[in-house]
N, C-alpha and C positions, 0 to 999 in steps of 0.2 A: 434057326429062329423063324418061327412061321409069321407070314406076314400080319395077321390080325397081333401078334406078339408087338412086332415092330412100331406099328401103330398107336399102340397103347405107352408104351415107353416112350414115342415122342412127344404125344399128346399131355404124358403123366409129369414132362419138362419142358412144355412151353414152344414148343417145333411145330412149326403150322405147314400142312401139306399145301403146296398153292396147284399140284397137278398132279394127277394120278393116272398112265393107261398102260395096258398091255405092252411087253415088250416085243422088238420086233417079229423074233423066232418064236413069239407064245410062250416061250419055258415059264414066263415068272410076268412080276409087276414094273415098272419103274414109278417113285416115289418123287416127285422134285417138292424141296422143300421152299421157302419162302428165304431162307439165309443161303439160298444159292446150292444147296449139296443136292446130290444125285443117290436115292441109294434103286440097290436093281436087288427087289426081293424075288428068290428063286422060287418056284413051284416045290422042289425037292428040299425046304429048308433052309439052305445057305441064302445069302447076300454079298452085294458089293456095294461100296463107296466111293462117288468120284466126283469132281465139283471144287467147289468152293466149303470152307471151314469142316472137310474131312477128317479133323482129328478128335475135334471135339463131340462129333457124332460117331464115330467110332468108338471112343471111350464109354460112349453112351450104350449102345449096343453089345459091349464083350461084359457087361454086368460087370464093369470097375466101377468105385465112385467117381460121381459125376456130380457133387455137389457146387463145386466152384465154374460147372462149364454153365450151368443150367440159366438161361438167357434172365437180363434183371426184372423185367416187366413177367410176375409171377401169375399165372392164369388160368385157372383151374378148369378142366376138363368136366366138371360135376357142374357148375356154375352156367347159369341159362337168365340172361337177362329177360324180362320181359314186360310188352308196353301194353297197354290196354285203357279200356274209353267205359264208358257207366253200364256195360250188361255185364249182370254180376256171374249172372248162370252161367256162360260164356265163360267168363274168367276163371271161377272155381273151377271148371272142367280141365281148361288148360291146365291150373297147376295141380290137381290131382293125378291128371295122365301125366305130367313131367314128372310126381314125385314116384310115382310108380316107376320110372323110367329110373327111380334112385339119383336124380338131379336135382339142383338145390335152385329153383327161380328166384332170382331176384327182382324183389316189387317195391317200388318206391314208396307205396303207402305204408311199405310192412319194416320203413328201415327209417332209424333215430335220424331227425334234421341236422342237427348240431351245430345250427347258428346258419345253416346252408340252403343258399336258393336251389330251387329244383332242379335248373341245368348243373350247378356245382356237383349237387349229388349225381347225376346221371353221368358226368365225366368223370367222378372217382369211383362208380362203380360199374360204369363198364369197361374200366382198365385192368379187370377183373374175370371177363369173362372173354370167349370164345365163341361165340353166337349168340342171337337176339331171336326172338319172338313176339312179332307185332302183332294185337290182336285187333284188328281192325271191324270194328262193327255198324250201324246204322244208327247212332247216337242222336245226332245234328240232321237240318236240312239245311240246302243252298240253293240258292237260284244266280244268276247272273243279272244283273239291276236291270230291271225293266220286264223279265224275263219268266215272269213267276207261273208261267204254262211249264218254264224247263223245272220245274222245283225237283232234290232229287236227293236223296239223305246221303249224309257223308261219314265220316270218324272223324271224332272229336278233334280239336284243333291241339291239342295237346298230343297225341298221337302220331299226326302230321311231324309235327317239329320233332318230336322223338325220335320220330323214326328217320328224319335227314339227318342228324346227327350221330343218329349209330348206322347209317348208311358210309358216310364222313371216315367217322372212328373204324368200323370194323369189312366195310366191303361188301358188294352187294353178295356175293356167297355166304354169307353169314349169318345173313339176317331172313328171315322168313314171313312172309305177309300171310295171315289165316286170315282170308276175306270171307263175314257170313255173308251170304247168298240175300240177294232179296229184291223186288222189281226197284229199279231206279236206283241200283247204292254205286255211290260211283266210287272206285280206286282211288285211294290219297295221292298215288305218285303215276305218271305214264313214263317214267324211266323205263327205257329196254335193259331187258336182263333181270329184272328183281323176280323171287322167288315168290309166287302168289299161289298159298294154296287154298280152296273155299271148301264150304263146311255151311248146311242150312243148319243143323240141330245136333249132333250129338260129333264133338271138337274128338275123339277118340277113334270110334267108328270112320265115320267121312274122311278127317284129314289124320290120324295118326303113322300112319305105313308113310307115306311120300315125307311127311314132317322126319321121320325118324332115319328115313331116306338120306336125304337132306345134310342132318346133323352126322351122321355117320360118315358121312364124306367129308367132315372138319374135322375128326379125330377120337369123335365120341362113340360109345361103346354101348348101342340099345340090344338089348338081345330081344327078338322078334317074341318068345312070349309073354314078355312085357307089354304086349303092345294090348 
């Protein structure tokens, strides 16, 4: 089974890769999952298993059913949450490049309330997905009180909270910052480690390759002329 094989079956039952490098002698990959297993994908096709909860990934692997292994929190690999602030250009782009990408984004404006506050919805449906995409743009300005020489535009304050929260829920490999470019736009978060990719004008062109980068290394499957 070739390693983009392996990937795709874990990903297509809820297996989240938390590490991925070369093994020592180069022959192949090693895969560390998030549930502890080890698999060592070979350059020549074969694999090995070794770790913790090796049986049930095994099963998964020899094309037996694996119905009853497949973890309960069910999380689709097609499934692409994503947050955005009032430029609309900006937004359609994203989800035209994800749908091309054959991904299903999920938008809060574009999903039934059903009696539910905003964060409700956001926590039942990013339990849902495997990665975020923050679209962070120049919406707002801020200054620091007294300060209004620093004035300096920001993303929406909604945006903000979104995004610590699927920071929270899903870990900062997960989530993706597409910051537009522009004099004075400051970053919602100075956390180290967050994924920040910018983008002046055309969300496809400038940021689509490193975004898809990105997503591929959590389990997702963009074929490159897709992009």
């Amino acid at each position: 089974m070739k390693l983009h094989e392996i990937k795709n079956k874990l990903a297509s039952s809820g297996y989240n890769i938390s590490h991925e490098s070369r093994i020592n002698n180069n022959t192949g990959v090693k895969l560390e999952l998030e549930n502890g297993c080890i698999i060592n994908a070979y350059d020549k096709g074969t694999h090995s298993i070794q770790g913790k909860n090796t049986d049930e990934v095994n099963q998964l692997l020899s094309n037996h059913p694996v119905d009853s292994l497949i973890p309960k929190e069910d999380k689709s690999p097609k499934k692409i949450f994503v947050v955005y602030g009032h430029d609309d250009g900006a937004k359609h782009q994203l989800e035209a490049m994800l749908r091309r990408w054959r991904l299903e984004p999920i938008m809060l404006d574009q999903l039934p309330s059903e009696g539910q506050t905003i964060i409700e919805k956001l926590e039942k449906y990013t339990s849902q997905v495997n990665f975020a995409v923050i679209l962070a743009t120049p919406d707002d300005e801020g200054f620091k009180a007294g300060r209004q020489d620093e004035k300096a535009f920001r993303a929406r304050q909604n945006v903000v909270l979104e995004l610590g929260m699927l920071l929270i829920h899903l870990g900062r490999k997960k989530v993706a910052i597409l910051l537009k470019e522009q004099e004075k736009m400051e970053r919602p978060s100075d956390i180290q480690g967050l994924i920040y990719i910018p983008f002046k004008d055309d969300i496809a062109k400038e940021a689509g390759v490193t975004l898809a980068k990105e997503m591929n290394c959590q389990g997702y499957n963009i074929d490159i002329k897709d992009l």
